[in-house]
C-alpha positions, 0 to 999 in steps of 0.5 A: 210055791214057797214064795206065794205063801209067802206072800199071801201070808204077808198080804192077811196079815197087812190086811188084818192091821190095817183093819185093827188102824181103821178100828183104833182111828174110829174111835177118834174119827167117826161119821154117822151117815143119815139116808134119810130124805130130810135128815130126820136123824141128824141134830142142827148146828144149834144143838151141836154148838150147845152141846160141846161147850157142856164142862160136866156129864150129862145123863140121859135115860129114855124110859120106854115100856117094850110094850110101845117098841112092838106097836111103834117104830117112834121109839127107836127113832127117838133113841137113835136121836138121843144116841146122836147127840152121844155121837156128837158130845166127845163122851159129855153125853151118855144115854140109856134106854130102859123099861121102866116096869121090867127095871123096877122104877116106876116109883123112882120116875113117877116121882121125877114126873114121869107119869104113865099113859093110857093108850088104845091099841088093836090086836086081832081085831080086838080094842084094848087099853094098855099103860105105857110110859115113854119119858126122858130124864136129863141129870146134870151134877145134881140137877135134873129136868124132865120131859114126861111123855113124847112118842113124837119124832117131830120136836125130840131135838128142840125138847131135849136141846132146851132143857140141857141149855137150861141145866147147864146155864143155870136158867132160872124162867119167871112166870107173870100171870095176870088174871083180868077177872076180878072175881077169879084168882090162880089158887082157886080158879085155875088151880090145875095150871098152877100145880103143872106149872109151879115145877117148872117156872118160878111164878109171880101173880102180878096184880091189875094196876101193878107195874110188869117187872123187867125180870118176867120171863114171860107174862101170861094174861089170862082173861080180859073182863075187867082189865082198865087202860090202867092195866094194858098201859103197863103191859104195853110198856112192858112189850115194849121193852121186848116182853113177851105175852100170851094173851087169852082174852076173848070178846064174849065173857061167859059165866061157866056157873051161869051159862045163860050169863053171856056179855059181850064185852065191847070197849073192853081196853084189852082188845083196844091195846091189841087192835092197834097191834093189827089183831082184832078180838070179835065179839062173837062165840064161834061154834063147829060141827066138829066139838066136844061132847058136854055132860048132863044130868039126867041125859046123854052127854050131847055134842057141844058146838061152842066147846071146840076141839081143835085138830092136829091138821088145823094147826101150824106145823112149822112152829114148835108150839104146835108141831109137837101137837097132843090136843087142845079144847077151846070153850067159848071162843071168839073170832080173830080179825088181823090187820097187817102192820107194818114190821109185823109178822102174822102167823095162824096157829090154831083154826076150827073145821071149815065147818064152824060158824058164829054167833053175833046176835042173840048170843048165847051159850045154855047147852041145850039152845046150843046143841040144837044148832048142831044142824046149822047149814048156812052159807057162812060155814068157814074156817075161823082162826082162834090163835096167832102168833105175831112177832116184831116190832111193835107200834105202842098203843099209847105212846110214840115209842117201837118195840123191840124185836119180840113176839106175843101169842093171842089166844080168844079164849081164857076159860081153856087153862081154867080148872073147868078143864077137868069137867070137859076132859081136856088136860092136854091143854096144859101142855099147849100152855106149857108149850107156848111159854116155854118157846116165848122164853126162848132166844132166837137160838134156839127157835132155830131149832126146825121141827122134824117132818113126819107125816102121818098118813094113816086114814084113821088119823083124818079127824073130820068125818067128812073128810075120812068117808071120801078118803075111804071111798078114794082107798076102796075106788083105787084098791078094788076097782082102778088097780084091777080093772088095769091089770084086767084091760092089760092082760086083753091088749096083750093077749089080743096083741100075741094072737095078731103077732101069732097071725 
């Protein structure tokens, strides 16, 4: 009896210092299992590359109102990312979550760029608004960058792996930005880019007929109207040293201050250049049924055909630019043509509705005119690509030389980062504008980088009405008569089934 105790005794406290070894071990030793399907929650190779090579400690804090955390589980997705990247650092990381009202540092996170949202929320049946911030700060030493607003999982690796590389490797990006409208200037005309992108890049204002420097980042061409061989001479050559650009350049120029001004700017040198890269800017004004709504005096605000909201679900999803996808508003567009060339890789980025249309004759763009061919109906209604992404090797469109492996963005409008923006209620532009530069500039590294899959399907999320009433209809024909007439058809096999049985 003695030696039972004994042993018993001897086996709890063996036990018990194996499981103090197991304890000590893990905090050397340690493995972060990730159940889900597409390991949503573990960081790449990329990411873990960068992050052991960081010599100081980092900071990382997500501020995140508690008000989103009881509406949305995005939130504790997006900290258990940044505590994997703790997980991974050796103690170079460390992250905090806090919110920002109930700690008191609104002001203190407003100033770093963190602004607060406005989001619509239902409870009880009943619509209301609240002010919700979820912005992360990333201090290293005495530098600091930030991300203002994500409440997405899909690219919260991408965003944050790119600032720590840029914190800690000193990256310094040039901007260039051309303006192809000689009565048009950055300070004036496009004002509300200029202050978003000022905190981030270095900008310099490259002139028509000046020479593009080597040490741009990424050079942005924003509008086309007066743009000579002159010009695209250079930009050619700067693409050929490996530049990267993005175009916004359209085929038809309209005069927001005189909407009945329309010119189709045929022979313009700019869609010469991008012809003999395979893209083709029409010259056209594409229109769709599904658009923004356009202000008028005297009036009711009336839907805007030529004003085109783009949807979340006509964008690629495979490219960072777009995966991270908060809105963008197109004004006065034009059609894009692709040929493919050879070592040329062609990737749509932004389409309209399948319910969208163009103008090719008798252009024009006065609001009313407009509005009036909401009712169009015909056979041509389609869906219209008005971005891409193209990147390879490129042929020069006025030398023998090839480019080197790079990429450029087209997009067929130039008025969608212009300050007309504030008068169509459209500032998410912005942030697809920063979004195209900031993966421009980036190395391949990085663009290695996969955005998380995360699907969303919420019926209120299906933009076009079509589209949402059949869903509806679908919804409402499976719960209501489909499942219960099953239930009904089996419970009277079964019964008549028991009654032959009982026979």
């Amino acid at each position: 009896m003695q030696k039972n105790k004994e042993r018993e005794l001897i086996l709890i406290i063996l036990t018990t210092i194996i499981f103090i070894l197991l304890a000590m071990n893990s905090l050397v030793f340690f493995n972060r299992m990730d159940l889900t399907k597409n390991k949503t929650f573990t960081i790449s190779n990329t990411t873990k590359k960068i992050i052991s090579s960081i010599p100081d400690k980092i900071h990382i804090t997500y501020f995140i109102s508690d008000k989103i955390k009881a509406i949305t589980s995005v939130a504790l997705e997006i900290e258990d990312i940044l505590y994997e990247y703790a997980a991974h650092s050796k103690g170079r990381i460390v992250v905090n979550s806090m919110d920002p009202v109930s700690s008191g540092m609104t002001s203190r996170i407003e100033s770093l760029g963190i602004t607060p949202q406005q989001i619509e929320v239902y409870e009880k049946n009943e619509q209301s608004f609240i002010v919700v911030y979820s912005g992360i700060v990333i201090q290293y030493m005495d530098k600091i960058e930030t991300i203002p607003f994500t409440i997405t999982l899909e690219t919260v690796e991408y965003d944050v792996t790119y600032r720590i590389r840029k914190l800690v490797e000193g990256i310094d990006l040039s901007l260039g930005v051309l303006i192809g409208d000689s009565k048009k200037n950055l300070q004036d005309h496009y004002s509300y880019l200029n202050d978003i992108l000022e905190r981030t890049y270095k900008i310099e204002v490259i002139k028509p007929g000046q020479e593009i420097p080597s040490s741009i980042s990424v050079l942005a061409v924003i509008g086309n109207k007066d743009l000579t061989d002159g010009d695209m001479l250079y930009i050619d050559e700067y693409i050929m040293e490996g530049g990267k650009v993005l175009f916004g350049i359209e085929g038809v120029d309209v005069d927001a201050r005189n909407l009945s001004a329309v010119v189709k700017l045929e022979n313009s040198p700019a869609i010469e250049m991008l012809k003999k890269y395979g893209i083709t800017i029409n010259n056209d004004l594409v229109l769709d049924k599904y658009a923004k709504r356009i202000p008028l005096r005297g009036t009711f605000p009336m839907i805007y055909p030529q004003w085109i909201s783009i949807l979340g679900q006509n964008v690629s999803t495979e490219n960072p630019i777009t995966s991270r996808f908060s809105g963008l508003d197109l004004l006065w567009a034009s059609s894009i043509s692709i040929e493919e060339m050879e070592g040329i890789t062609y990737e749509k980025l932004l389409s309209t509705t399948d319910q969208a249309w163009t103008l090719e004759q008798h252009i024009t763009a006065a609001p009313q005119e407009v509005s009036s061919l909401m009712g169009y109906k015909g056979d041509d209604q389609r869906q219209i690509t008005l971005g891409y992404v193209v990147s390879g090797t490129f042929k020069s469109a006025f030398t023998d030389k090839t480019s080197k492996n790079t990429r450029i963005i087209v997009i067929s409008d130039s008025d969608f980062v212009a300050d007309i923006i504030e008068f169509s209620d459209s500032p998410y532009n912005i942030i697809f504008f920063e979004n195209a530069i900031e993966w421009l500039s980036n190395d391949d590294s990085l663009l290695q980088i996969k955005t998380r899959d995360r699907r969303d399907l919420r019926l209120n999320k299906i933009e076009v009405p079509e589209k949402k009433i059949k869903a509806i209809i679908i919804v409402y024909l499976v719960n209501i008569v489909i499942i219960p007439l099953s239930i009904i058809i089996f419970a009277i096999v079964h019964f008549i089934r028991r009654k032959k049985r009982e026979a």
